[in-house]
N, C-alpha and C positions, 0 to 999 in steps of 0.2 A: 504494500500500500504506500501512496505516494505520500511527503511528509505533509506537502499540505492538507491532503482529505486527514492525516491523522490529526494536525492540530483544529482541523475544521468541526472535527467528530469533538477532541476532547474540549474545545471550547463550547461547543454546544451543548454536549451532557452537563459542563460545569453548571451553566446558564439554568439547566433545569434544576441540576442540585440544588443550588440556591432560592430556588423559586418552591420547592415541592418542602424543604426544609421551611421556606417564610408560610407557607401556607397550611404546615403542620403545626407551628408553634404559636402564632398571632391568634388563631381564632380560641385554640386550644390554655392557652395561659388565661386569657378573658375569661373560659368558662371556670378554671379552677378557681380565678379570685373571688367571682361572683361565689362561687360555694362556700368559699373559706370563710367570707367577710357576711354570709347570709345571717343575720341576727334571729330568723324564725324559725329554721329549720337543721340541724346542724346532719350533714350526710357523712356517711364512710369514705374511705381513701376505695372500696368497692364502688360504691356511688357515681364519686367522681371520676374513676379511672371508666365506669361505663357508659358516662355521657358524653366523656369526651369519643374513645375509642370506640366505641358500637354502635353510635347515631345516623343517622344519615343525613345533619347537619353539619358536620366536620370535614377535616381532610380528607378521607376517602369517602365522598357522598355523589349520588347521580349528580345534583346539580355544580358542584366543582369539578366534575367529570367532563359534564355536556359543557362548559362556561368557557375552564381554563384547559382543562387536560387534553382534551383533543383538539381543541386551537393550538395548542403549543407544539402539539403530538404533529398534529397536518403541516406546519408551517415549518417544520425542523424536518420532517422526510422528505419533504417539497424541494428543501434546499440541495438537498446530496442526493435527490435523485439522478439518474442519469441521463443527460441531456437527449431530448427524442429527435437531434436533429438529423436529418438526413446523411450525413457526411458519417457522423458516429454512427448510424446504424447498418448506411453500407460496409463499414469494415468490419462488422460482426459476422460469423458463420451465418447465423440467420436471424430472423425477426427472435423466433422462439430464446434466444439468446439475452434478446435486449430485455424481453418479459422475465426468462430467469434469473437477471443481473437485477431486478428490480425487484421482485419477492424476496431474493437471499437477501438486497439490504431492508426491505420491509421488516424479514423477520428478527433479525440482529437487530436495527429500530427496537422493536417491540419489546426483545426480550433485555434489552437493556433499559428499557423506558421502564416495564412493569416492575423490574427487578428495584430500580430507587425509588419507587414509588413504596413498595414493601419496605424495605431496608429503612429508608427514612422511619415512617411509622411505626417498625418494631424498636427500632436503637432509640426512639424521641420513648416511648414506652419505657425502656431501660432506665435511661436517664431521669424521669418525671417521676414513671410509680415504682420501679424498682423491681427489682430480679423477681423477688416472692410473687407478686402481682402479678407481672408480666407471666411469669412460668406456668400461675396456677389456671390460668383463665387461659393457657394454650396457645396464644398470641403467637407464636412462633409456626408450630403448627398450623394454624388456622392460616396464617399470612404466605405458606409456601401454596395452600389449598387456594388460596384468592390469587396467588401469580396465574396461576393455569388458566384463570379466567380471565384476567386483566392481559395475560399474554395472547390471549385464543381475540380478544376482544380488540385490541390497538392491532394485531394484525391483519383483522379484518378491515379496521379503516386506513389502512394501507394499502390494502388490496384494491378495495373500492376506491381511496385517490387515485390507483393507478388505470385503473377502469376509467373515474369522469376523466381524469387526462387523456386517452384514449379514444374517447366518444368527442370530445372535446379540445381543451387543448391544457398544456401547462397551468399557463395565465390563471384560467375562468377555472381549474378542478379543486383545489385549499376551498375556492368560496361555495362551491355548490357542496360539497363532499360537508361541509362541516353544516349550511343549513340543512339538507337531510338528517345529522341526528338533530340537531339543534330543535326541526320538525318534527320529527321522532318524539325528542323527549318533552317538550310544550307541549305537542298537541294530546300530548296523556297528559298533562299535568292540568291543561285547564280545558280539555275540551270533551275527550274522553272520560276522562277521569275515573275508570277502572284498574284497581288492585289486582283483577281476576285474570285480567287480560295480557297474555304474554307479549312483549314487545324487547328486540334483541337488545337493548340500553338494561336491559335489567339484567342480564348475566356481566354487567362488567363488576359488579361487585358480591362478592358472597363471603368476606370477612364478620362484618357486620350482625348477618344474618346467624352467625357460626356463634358470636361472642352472646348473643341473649338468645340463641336457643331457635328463633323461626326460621332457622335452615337446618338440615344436617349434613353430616360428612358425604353422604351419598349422593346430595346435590348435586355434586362438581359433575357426577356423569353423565348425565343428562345435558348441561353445560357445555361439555369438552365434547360430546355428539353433536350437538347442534353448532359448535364452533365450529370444528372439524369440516363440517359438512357442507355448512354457508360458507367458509372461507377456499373451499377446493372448490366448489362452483364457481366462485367468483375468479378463482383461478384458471379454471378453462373459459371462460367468459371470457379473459383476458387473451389468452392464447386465442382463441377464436376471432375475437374482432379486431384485434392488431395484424392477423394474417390479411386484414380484410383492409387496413385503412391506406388513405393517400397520406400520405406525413407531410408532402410539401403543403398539399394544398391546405391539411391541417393546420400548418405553421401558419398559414398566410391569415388564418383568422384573428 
């Protein structure tokens, strides 16, 4: 790898550390104080370790998911993708080439994206409630269980960036790609507004669900099927309508 893509890669994961770390500690300090300094109700270091870490108000919550995480997630693959210009892709063996240079960095994306996304939340746990806490309530466990899903799930919107790019072009795929979940998840939040109703935004997190009990361990398989399954579709999707497209005329949009 060239030195510039590595320093490009390590300045950009930094970018996120710091971003996934401010947005693990800001909201989550606020709610410890409110409890500490509550004069009416005094909670356990249990209490407050589960309203921080189990909520779906917090760091890892749908809506910092839909807001900040896949904005950040689309705008940082979009960058090191590989350029779709025509010069770059005639010196490839084949088209199918350029599509599997773009999933292998999809998945590396992803599985380094989900991984600091964990990593932060369990070591900020460490640090705040302490080994006993952390340990008892499985936080470690539970948090390899939610990469598989947080992995299956930013992979997929990789996929599908690399799809609208395809149908579409570079430019116009970050904006369309990210209102699709954006749609996705608003239009359950205020339109739909069914709990019953499956919709793929809801497998990107099953930490949560693990730490107060309305999941259990056996969730993740149904999950990792359904990941599985929509992200290899989209994968020949991909392979299919790139055999199909004009690139120039593409560009020219």
């Amino acid at each position: 790898m060239r030195k510039y893509k590595v320093k490009q890669y390590f300045a950009l994961f930094s970018l996120y550390l710091a971003g996934l770390i401010t947005t693990c500690i800001v909201p989550s300090l606020s709610i410890i104080q409110r409890a500490k300094t509550d004069e009416y109700v005094s909670f356990s270091d249990l209490d407050i370790f589960m309203n921080v870490m189990a909520t779906h108000t917090n760091y890892i919550s749908y809506l910092v998911i839909i807001s900040f995480y896949i904005l950040a997630f689309i705008l940082g693959l979009n960058a090191v993708f590989f350029k779709a210009t025509p010069c770059f892709i005639n010196r490839l063996q084949s088209r199918n080439e350029y599509i599997k240079r773009n999933i292998f960095s999809t998945v590396i994306f992803a599985f380094v994206f989900s991984f600091l996304l964990e990593i932060v939340n369990t070591i900020y746990s460490f640090f705040v409630f302490g080994w006993d806490l952390t340990l008892s309530n499985n936080l470690i466990f539970y948090s390899a269980i939610d990469f598989i899903s947080e992995f299956l799930y930013y992979t997929r919107i990789g996929i599908l960036l690399l799809l609208i790019e395809i149908i579409f072009n570079k430019r116009l795929a970050p904006f369309i790609t990210f209102g699709i979940y954006a749609l996705e998840y608003f239009g359950d939040m205020f339109i739909l507004k069914s709990n019953s109703l499956w919709l793929p935004y809801k497998d990107s997190v099953i930490v949560t669900g693990l730490l107060t009990g309305a999941s259990q361990i056996t969730d993740i398989i149904p999950i990792a099927i359904r990941g599985i399954i929509i992200n290899s579709l989209l994968v020949l999707l991909c392979f299919r309508l790139f055999k199909k497209k004009d690139i120039i005329e593409n560009e020219k949009k």
